[in-house]
C-alpha positions as CSV (number, residue, x, y, z in Angstrom):
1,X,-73.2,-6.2,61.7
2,X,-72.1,-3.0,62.7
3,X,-74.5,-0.9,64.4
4,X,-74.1,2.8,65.8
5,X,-75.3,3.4,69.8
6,X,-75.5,6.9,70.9
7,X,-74.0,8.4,74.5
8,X,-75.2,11.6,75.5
9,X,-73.3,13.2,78.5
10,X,-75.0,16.0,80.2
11,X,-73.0,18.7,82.0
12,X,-75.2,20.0,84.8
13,X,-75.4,23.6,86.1
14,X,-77.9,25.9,87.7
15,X,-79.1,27.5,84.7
16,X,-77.2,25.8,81.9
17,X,-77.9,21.9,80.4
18,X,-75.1,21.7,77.8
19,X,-75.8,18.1,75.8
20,X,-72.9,16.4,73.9
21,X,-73.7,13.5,71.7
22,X,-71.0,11.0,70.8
23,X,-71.2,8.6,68.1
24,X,-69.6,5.4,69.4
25,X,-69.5,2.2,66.8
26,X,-69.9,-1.1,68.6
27,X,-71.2,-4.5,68.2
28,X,-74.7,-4.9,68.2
29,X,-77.8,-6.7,67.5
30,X,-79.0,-7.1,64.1
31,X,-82.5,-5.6,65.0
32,X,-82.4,-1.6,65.2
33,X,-84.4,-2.2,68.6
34,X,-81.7,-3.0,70.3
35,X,-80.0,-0.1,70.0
36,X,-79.3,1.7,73.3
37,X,-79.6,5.7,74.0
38,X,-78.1,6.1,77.4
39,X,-77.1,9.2,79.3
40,X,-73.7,9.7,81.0
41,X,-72.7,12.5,83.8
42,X,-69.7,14.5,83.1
43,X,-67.9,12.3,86.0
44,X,-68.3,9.2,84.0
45,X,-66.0,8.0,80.8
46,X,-67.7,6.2,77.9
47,X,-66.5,2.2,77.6
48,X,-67.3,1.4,74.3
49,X,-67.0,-2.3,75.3
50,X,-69.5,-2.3,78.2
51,X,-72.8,-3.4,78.7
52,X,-74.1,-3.2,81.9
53,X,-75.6,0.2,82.5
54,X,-76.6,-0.2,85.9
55,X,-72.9,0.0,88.1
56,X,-69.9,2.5,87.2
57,X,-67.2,0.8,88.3
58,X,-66.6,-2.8,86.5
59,X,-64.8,-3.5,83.2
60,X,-68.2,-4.4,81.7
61,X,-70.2,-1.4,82.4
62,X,-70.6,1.4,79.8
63,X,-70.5,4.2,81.5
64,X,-67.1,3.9,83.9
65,X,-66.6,6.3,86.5
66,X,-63.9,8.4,85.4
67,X,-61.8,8.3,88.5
68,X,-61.7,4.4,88.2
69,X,-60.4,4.6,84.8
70,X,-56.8,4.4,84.3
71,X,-55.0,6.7,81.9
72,X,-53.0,5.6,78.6
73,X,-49.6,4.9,79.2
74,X,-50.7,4.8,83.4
75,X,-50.1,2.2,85.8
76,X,-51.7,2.0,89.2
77,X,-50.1,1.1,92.7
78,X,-53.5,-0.5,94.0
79,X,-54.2,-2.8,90.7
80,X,-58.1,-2.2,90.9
81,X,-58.6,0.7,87.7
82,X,-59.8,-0.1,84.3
83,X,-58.0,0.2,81.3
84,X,-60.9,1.1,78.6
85,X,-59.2,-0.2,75.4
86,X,-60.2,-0.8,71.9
87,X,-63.3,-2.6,71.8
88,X,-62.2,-4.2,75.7
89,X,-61.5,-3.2,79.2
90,X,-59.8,-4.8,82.0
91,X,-58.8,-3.8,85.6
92,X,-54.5,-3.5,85.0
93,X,-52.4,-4.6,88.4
94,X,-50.0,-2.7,89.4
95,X,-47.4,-3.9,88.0
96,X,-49.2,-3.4,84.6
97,X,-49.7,-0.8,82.3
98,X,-52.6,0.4,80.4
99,X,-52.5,0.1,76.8
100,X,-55.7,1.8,75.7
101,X,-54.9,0.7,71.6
102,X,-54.8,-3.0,72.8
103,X,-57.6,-5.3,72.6
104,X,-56.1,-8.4,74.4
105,X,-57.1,-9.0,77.8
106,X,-55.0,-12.6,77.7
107,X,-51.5,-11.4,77.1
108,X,-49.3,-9.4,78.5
109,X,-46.0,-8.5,76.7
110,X,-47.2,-8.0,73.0
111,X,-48.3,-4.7,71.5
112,X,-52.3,-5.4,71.3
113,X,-52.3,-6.1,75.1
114,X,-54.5,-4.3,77.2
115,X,-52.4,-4.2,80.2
116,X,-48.6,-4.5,79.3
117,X,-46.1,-5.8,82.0
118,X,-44.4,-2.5,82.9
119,X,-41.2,-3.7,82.8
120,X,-41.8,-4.4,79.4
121,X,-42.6,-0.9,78.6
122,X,-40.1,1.7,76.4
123,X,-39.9,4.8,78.0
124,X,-40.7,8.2,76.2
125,X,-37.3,9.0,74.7
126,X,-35.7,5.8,75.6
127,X,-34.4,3.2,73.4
128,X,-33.6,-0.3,74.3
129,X,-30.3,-2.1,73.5
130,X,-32.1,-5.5,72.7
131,X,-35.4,-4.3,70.4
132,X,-37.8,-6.2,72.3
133,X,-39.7,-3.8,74.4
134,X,-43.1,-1.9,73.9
135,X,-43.5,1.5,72.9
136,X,-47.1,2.8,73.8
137,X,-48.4,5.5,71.6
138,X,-51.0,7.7,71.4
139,X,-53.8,5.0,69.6
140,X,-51.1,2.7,68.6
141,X,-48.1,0.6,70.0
142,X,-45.0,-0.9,68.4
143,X,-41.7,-2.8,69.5
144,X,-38.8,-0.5,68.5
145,X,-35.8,-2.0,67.5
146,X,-32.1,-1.5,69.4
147,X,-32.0,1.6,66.9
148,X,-35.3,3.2,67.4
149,X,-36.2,5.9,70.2
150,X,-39.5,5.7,71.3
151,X,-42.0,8.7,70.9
152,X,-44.9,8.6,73.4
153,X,-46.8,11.2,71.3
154,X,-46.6,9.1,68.0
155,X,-49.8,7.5,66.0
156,X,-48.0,5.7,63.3
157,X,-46.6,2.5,63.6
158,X,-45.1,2.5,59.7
159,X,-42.9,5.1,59.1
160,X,-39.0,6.2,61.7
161,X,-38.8,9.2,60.1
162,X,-41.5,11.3,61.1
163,X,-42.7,13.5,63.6
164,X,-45.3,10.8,63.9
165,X,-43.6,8.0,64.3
166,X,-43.9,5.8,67.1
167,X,-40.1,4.8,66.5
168,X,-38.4,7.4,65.5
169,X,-34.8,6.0,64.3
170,X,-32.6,7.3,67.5
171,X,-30.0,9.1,64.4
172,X,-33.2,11.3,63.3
173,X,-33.6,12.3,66.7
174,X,-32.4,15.9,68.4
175,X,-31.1,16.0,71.4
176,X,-32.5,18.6,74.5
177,X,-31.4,21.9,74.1
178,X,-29.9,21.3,70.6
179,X,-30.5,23.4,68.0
180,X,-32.5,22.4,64.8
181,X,-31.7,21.5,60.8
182,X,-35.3,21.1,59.7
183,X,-34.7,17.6,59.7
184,X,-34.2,16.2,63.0
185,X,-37.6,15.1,65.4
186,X,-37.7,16.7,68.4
187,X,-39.2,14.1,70.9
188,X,-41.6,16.2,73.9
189,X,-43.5,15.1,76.2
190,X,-46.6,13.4,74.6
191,X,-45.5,15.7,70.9
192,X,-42.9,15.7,68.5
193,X,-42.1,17.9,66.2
194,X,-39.4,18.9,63.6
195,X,-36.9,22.1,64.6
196,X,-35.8,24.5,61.8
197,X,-32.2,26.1,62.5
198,X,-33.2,28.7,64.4
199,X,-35.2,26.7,67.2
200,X,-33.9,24.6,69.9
201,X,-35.1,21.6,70.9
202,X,-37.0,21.9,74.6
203,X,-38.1,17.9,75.9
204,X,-40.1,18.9,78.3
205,X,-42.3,21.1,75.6
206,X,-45.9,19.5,75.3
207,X,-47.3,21.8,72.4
208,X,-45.3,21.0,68.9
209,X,-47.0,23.6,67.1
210,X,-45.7,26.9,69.5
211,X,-42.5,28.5,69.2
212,X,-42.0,31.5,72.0
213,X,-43.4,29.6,74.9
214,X,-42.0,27.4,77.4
215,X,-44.6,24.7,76.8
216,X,-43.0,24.8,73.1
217,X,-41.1,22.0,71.3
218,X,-38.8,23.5,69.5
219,X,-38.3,27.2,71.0
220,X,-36.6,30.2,69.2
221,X,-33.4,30.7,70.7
222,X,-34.2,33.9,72.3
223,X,-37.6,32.1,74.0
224,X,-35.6,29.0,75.0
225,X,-36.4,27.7,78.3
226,X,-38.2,30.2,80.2
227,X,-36.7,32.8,78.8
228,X,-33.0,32.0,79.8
229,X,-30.3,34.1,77.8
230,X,-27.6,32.7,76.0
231,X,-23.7,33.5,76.5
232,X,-24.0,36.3,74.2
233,X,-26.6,38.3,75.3
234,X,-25.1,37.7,79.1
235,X,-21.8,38.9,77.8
236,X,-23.4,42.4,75.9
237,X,-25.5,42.9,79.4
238,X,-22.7,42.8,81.5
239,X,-20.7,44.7,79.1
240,X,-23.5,47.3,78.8
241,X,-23.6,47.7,82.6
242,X,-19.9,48.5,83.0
243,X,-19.7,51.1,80.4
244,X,-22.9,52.6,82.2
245,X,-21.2,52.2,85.5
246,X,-17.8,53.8,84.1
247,X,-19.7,56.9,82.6
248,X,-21.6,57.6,86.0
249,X,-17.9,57.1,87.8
250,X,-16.1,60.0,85.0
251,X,-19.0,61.8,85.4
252,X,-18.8,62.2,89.4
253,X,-15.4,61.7,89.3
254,X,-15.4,65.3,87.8
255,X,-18.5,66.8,88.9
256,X,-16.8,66.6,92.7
257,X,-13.7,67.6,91.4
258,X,-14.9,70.7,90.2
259,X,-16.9,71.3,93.0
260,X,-14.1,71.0,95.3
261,X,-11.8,73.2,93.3
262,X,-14.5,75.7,93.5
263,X,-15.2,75.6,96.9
264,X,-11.0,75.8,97.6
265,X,-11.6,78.8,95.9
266,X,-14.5,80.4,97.5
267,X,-13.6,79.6,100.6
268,X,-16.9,77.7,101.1
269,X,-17.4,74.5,101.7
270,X,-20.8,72.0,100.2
271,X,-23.4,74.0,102.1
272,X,-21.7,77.6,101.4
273,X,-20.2,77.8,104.8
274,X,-17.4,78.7,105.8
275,X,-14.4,75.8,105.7
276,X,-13.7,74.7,109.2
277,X,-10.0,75.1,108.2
278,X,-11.0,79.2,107.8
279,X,-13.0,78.8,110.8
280,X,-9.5,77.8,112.7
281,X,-7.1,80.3,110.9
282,X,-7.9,83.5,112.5
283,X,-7.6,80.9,115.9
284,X,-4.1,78.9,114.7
285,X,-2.8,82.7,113.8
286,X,-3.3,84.5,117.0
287,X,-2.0,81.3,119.3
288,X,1.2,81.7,116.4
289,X,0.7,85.3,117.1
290,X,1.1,84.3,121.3
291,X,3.5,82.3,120.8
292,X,6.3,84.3,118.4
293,X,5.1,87.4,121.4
294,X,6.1,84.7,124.5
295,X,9.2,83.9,122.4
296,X,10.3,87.4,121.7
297,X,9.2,88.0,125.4
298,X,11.7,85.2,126.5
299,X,14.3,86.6,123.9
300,X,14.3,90.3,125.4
301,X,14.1,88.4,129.0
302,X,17.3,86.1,128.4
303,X,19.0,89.8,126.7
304,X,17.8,91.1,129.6
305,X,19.7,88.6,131.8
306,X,22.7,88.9,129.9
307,X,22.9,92.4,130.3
308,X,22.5,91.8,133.7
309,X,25.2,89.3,134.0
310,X,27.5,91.6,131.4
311,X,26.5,94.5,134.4
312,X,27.0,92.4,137.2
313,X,31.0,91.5,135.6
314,X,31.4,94.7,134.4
315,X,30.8,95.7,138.3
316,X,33.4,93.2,139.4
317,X,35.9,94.2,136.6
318,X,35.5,98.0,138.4
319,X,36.0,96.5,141.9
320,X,39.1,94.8,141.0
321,X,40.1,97.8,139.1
322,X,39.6,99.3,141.8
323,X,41.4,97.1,144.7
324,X,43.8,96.9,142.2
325,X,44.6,100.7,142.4
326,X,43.9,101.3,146.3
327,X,46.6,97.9,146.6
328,X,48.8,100.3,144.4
329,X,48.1,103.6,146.1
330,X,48.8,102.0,149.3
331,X,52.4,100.6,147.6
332,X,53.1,104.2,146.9
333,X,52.3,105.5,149.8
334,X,54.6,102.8,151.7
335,X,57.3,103.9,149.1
336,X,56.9,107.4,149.7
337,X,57.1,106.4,153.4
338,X,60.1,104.5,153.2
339,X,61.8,107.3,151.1
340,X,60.6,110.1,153.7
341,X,62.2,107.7,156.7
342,X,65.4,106.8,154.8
343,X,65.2,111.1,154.0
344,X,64.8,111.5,157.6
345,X,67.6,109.2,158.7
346,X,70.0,110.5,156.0
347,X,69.3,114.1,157.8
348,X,69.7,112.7,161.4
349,X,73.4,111.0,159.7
350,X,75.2,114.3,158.6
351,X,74.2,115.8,162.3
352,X,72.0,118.3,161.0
């Protein structure tokens, strides 16, 4: 027979006693005075299949402490935590795995054992070439065949074709990151759910139910993946920031322009002074004005010096000239002397 025990588990804190009762079904005795009420601190885990209530920490107590209670689907490196099962606990090695929908304690390699051989174990998402491993579930466990994926987050063990399923057939099943048809299973972490064509399937999602978060399983495209942006919306971004970058560039582009031709014109330069290029002129035109005055100052000098040399030839054109005529005058003379002696000798001839 049957019988229900009840576990209360009281929460303690300084002002608050917050009491949760849990119905547990378990074997019992037939008379109704063997039933046990028991109370469990929030640090302990209820093992339906204990009953010793004195210790925390063997496979037959009933209230385990939770840190010596190993998690569904968990193995342990030190091989001493219990696997609380259904209806039967057991401390897995560690080269075991706990199975908490398995009630066998003596086997280890078929789908009601307590604490599988890991290496018999099927991976969340995995499938295996020769159908023979174990995929544990959430309540359940199954051997998927060579053309089944395992789903972690399943709870039935009779249908492939569900979100459910414990083995999903690996054809129904959507790969990460691709998008929907309302017909494929996504496969999460620990969920599964089905993606419409506008989601996109996100393995690493753990809530099947959300659809703009990262945690989601199937994520609208726009939400996908912490937000990332597809090639699209990358390529209108970039394109958006180049036409904003090429209107800002037209826009100085002429804005300086204009305020350069205005400043040619005024004379002025950005802070309404004076160009230094107008500073210099009234400097660059008197050293031109200097220096046309020391060239026309060398021009009259050089006329100067030719005048000077003209005067200086002209001088010794008029003392040739004039040797020229004293060498002549003195010719004449010595003519005019020779004619007066050959006169005087003609006279002193005839006896006069």
């Amino acid at each position: 027979m049957v019988q229900q025990s009840t576990c209360r588990e009281f929460f303690h804190f300084p002002t608050v006693r917050l009491e949760i009762t849990q119905v547990i079904a378990s074997k019992a005795a037939s008379s109704s005075q063997d039933k046990r009420r028991l109370y469990a601190r929030a640090t302990q885990t209820c093992n339906t299949a204990g009953n010793n209530t004195v210790s925390h920490n063997a496979t037959s107590i009933l209230c385990v402490t939770t840190t010596e209670v190993l998690a569904n689907r968990a193995a342990d490196t030190n091989g001493d935590k219990i696997c609380i099962g259904n209806g039967t606990a057991a401390v897995c090695s560690a080269t075991q795995t706990c199975n908490t929908a398995g009630n066998n304690t003596v086997s280890h390699n078929a789908t009601s054992s307590l604490c599988v051989t890991t290496t018999e174990v099927l991976a969340n998402r995995a499938a295996d070439t020769n159908g023979d491993k174990i995929c544990i579930g959430n309540g359940t466990a199954d051997v998927c065949s060579a053309t089944q994926t395992c789903n972690a987050g399943g709870t039935d063990a009779s249908t492939n074709d569900a979100a459910t399923s414990l083995c999903v057939t690996t054809t129904a099943v959507l790969a990460n990151r691709a998008v929907g048809n309302a017909a494929k299973i996504c496969i999460g972490n620990g969920t599964a759910a089905v993606c419409s064509a506008t989601q996109t399937c996100n393995t690493a999602g753990t809530n099947g139910s959300s659809h703009d978060a990262a945690s989601g399983v199937c994520v609208a495209p726009e939400e996908e993946e912490d937000g990332e942006f597809g090639g699209i919306e990358i390529f209108l971004i970039l394109l958006l920031c180049f036409a904003v970058f090429a209107v800002a560039a037209v826009l100085v582009y002429f804005y300086w322009g204009s305020s350069d031709e205005n400043m040619d014109k005024s004379g002025e330069n950005k802070d309404g002074e004076k160009k230094d290029d107008d500073k210099k002129k009234p400097d660059e035109n008197t050293d031109k004005k200097k220096a046309e005055e020391k060239t026309d100052k060398k021009a009259e000098e050089k006329t100067d010096k030719k005048k000077a040399e003209e005067k200086t030839d002209k001088k010794a054109e008029e003392k040739t000239d004039k040797k020229k005529a004293d060498k002549k005058t003195d010719k004449k003379t010595a003519e005019e002397d020779v004619d007066l002696e050959r006169a005087e000798g003609k006279v002193e001839d005839t006896g006069v």
